[in-house]
N, C-alpha and C positions, 0 to 999 in steps of 0.2 A: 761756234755761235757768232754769229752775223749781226749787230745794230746801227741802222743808220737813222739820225736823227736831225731832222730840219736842217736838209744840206738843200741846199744852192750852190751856184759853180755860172758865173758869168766867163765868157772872153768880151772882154771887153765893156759894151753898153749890150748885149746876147745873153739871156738867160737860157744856157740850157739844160739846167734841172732847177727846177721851182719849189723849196720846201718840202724835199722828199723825206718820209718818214717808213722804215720796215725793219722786218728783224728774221732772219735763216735761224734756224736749230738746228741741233744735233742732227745728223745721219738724215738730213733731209735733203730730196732734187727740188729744187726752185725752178720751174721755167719762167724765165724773164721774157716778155711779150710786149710791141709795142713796130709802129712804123717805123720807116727810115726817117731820123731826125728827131727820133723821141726822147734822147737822153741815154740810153740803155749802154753804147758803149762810157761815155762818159759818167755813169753813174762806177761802171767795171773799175774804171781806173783811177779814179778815187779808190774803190777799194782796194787794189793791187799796190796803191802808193805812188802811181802813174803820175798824178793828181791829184790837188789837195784840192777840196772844196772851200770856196767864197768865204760861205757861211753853213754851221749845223758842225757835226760832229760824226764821224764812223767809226765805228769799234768792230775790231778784231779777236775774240775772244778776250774781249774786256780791256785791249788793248787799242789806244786812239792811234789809227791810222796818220795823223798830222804830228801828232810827237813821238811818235817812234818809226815811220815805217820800214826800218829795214829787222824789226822784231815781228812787224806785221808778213813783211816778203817770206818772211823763214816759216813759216804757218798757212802757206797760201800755195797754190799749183796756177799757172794764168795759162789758158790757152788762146792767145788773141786770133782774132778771123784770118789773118794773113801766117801760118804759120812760121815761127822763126829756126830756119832750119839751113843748117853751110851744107851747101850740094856736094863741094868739095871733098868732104867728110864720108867715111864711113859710116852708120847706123852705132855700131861700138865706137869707135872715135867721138862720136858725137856726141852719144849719153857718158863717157869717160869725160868731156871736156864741161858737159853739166852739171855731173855731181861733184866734178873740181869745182866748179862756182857757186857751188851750193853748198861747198864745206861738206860734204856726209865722210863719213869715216870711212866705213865699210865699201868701198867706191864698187867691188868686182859683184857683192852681195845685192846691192841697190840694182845696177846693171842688171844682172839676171832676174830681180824682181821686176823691175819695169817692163823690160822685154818680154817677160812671160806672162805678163796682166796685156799687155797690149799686142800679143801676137806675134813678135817681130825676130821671135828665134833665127826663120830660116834664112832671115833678110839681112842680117847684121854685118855681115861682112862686104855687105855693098855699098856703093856710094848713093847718097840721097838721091842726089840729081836723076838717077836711074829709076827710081821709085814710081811706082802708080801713086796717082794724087791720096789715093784709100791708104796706101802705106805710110807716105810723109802724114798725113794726118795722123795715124799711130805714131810717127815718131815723133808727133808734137805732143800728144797727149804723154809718152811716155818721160819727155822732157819735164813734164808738170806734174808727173808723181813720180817721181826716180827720189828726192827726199822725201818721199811720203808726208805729205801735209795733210791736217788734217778739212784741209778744205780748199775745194776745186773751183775756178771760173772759168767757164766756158764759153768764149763768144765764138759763135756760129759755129759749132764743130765739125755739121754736115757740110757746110756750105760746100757745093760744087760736085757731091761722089757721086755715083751711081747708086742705083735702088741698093745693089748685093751691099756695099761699103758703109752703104747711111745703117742698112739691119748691125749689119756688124758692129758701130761704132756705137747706135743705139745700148747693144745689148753690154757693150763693156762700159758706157754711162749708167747706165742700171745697176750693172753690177758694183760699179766703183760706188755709188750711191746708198749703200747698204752699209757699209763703213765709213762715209767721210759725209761732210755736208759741200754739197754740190749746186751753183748757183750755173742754169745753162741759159742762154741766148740764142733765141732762133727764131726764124720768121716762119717757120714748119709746125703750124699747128698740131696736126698728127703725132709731132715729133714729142710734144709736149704731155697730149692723153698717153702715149703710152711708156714715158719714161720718168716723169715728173708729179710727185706727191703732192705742192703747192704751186699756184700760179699766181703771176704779178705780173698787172698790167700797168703798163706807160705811154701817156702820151700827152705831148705836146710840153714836154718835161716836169710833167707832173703826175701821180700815181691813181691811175682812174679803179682801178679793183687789187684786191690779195684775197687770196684764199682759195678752197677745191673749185674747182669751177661749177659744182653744185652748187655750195655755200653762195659763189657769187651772182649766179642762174635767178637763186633764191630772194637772194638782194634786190636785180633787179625784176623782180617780181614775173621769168622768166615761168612759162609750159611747157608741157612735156605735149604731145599728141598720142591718140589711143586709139585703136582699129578695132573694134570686137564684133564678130558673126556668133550673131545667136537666136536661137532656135524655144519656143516656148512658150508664144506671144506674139499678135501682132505688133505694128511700129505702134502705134498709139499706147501701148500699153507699156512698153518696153521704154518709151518717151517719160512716161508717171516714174517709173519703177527708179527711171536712172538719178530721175532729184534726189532720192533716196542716198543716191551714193556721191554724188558732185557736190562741194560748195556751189552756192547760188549764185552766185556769179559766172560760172563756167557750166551750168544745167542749162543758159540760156544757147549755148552756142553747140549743142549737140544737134548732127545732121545723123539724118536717117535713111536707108535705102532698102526696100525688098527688091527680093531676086525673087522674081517671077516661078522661075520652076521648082524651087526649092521652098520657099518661103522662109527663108533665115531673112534675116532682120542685119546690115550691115552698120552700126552706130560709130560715128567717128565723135569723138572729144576732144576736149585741152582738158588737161590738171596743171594744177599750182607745181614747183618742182618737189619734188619729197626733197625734205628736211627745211622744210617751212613751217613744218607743222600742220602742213594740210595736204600734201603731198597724196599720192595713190599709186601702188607697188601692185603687183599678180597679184600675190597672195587676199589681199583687200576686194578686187574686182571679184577672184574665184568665190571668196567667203559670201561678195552680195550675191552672184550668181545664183548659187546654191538656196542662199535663206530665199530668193525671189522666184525661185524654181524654172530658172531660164538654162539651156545646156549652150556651155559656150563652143562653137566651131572653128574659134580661130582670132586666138588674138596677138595685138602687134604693140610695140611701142615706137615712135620716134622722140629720141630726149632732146632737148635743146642743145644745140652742140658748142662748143670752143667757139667755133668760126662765128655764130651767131652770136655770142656774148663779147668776144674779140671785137666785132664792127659795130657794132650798139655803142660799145663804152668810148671805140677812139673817134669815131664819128662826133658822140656828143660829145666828147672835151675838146675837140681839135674846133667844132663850133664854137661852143661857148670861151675857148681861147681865144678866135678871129673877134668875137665880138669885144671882145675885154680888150682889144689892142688900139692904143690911139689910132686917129688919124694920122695920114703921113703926106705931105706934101709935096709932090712928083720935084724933083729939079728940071 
């Protein structure tokens, strides 16, 4: 469990995190979201004990990071974007010279566990430096569970692999995410829908959304779009039937099309996002189909995506930052 509460972190007269407030649970992947310069690595290192915040307070499973952190480092896995890795080194020499610094007891037992969550059996007897950048990335991540902590930080862990390397590393983020609570860092959207249960966005060093990205979709009063060919009815009739099914606000923005040789009816909509409470799912559409005695020929969704809620949010804080900013007087 993860709490950070009204933390700030100036260098200097530079604020770069402004009163951030969130909180990770148990067995959950956090994707951490935001532009370059957003705060996001410097929020990490605070956590990790890198850095101690200005002002506010982070706990580590109930533990403050500013009075204890080297109780917090034994409970943490840190993979920073630059992986920290001696080329010189063997793959075993290397997690050997970790879980000596990590104190684990069991040093040969941790090694084969790490190695075998991360892949890296067949590699071990090599030196780093020889390694594909997909490999050294496994031996950074196995650096940062070799004392099995019950909690990961990941800045950028794809950064740089190829398609084959990022599925890969995806799939043992997922997986490690199932057991531990995992806070991940990436500028890869995608990377976020398919490995991360919550999303946390930042910008401008301050926390513009948290939550599923439904929930946040929701928020900002985001639609889905709707394609339906159907068959039962001219447009005009079809136009009556759909108020029926649309909150009134989104019955006005329904277009209509027939197809000349067929005579289906092609209706495009928006709806609200479901779990707003006014949301619209298949099952909802087929149910009025049926009571309205229309046959539907084909229908589609588009939901609002990551990327569309992503540039919404950093856009408008990164504006209404620029405006909140004194004036400055050129030298």
């Amino acid at each position: 469990m993860i709490t950070v509460q009204n933390i700030t972190k100036r260098y200097g007269t530079f604020e770069a995190v402004k009163d951030v407030s969130f909180t990770v649970g148990q067995d959950q992947v956090l994707g951490f979201l935001g532009p370059n310069g957003a705060g996001k690595t410097t929020v990490m290192k605070i956590l990790t004990g890198y850095h101690f915040p200005t002002k506010g307070v982070a706990l580590v499973d109930g533990i403050s990071v500013q009075d204890n952190p080297v109780e917090v480092k034994k409970r943490i896995g840190y993979l920073p974007e630059n992986v920290p890795v001696y080329g010189d080194l063997t793959v075993d020499e290397y997690l050997s010279f970790i879980a000596d610094a990590r104190g684990v007891a069991d040093r040969r037992a941790a090694k084969e566990a790490a190695a075998a969550s991360c892949g890296l059996e067949q590699v071990r007897g090599k030196k780093i430096e020889t390694l594909s950048k997909g490999y050294k990335q496994r031996v950074g991540l196995a650096q940062a569970i070799i004392h099995d902590p019950p909690i990961l930080i990941l800045d950028e862990p794809t950064s740089g692999l190829d398609p084959n390397q990022i599925i890969e590393i995806r799939s043992l983020i997922k997986t490690l995410g199932t057991r531990k609570t995992v806070i991940l860092s990436t500028h890869i959207l995608q990377e976020v829908e398919a490995v991360c249960s919550q999303v946390l966005i930042i910008s401008d060093g301050r926390i513009a959304a948290q939550g599923t990205p439904e929930d946040i979709a929701g928020t900002l009063k985001g639609t889905d779009t709707w394609d339906l060919m159907l068959k039962g009815a001219d447009a005009g009739a079809i136009q009556e039937k759909l108020t029926r099914l649309l909150p009134a606000e989104h019955g006005r923005d329904v277009t209509l099309n027939t197809e000349a040789e067929s005579g289906a009816v092609l209706a495009r909509f928006s709806s609200p996002v479901r779990g707003t409470g006014r949301g619209i799912d298949g099952e909802r559409i087929f149910d009025w189909a049926v009571a309205e005695q229309l046959k539907i020929l084909a229908m589609s969704q588009k939901k609002i995506s990551l990327e569309d809620i992503f540039v919404r949010l950093t856009s408008e804080t990164q504006t209404a930052g620029a405006a909140s900013e004194p004036a400055r007087e050129e030298s």
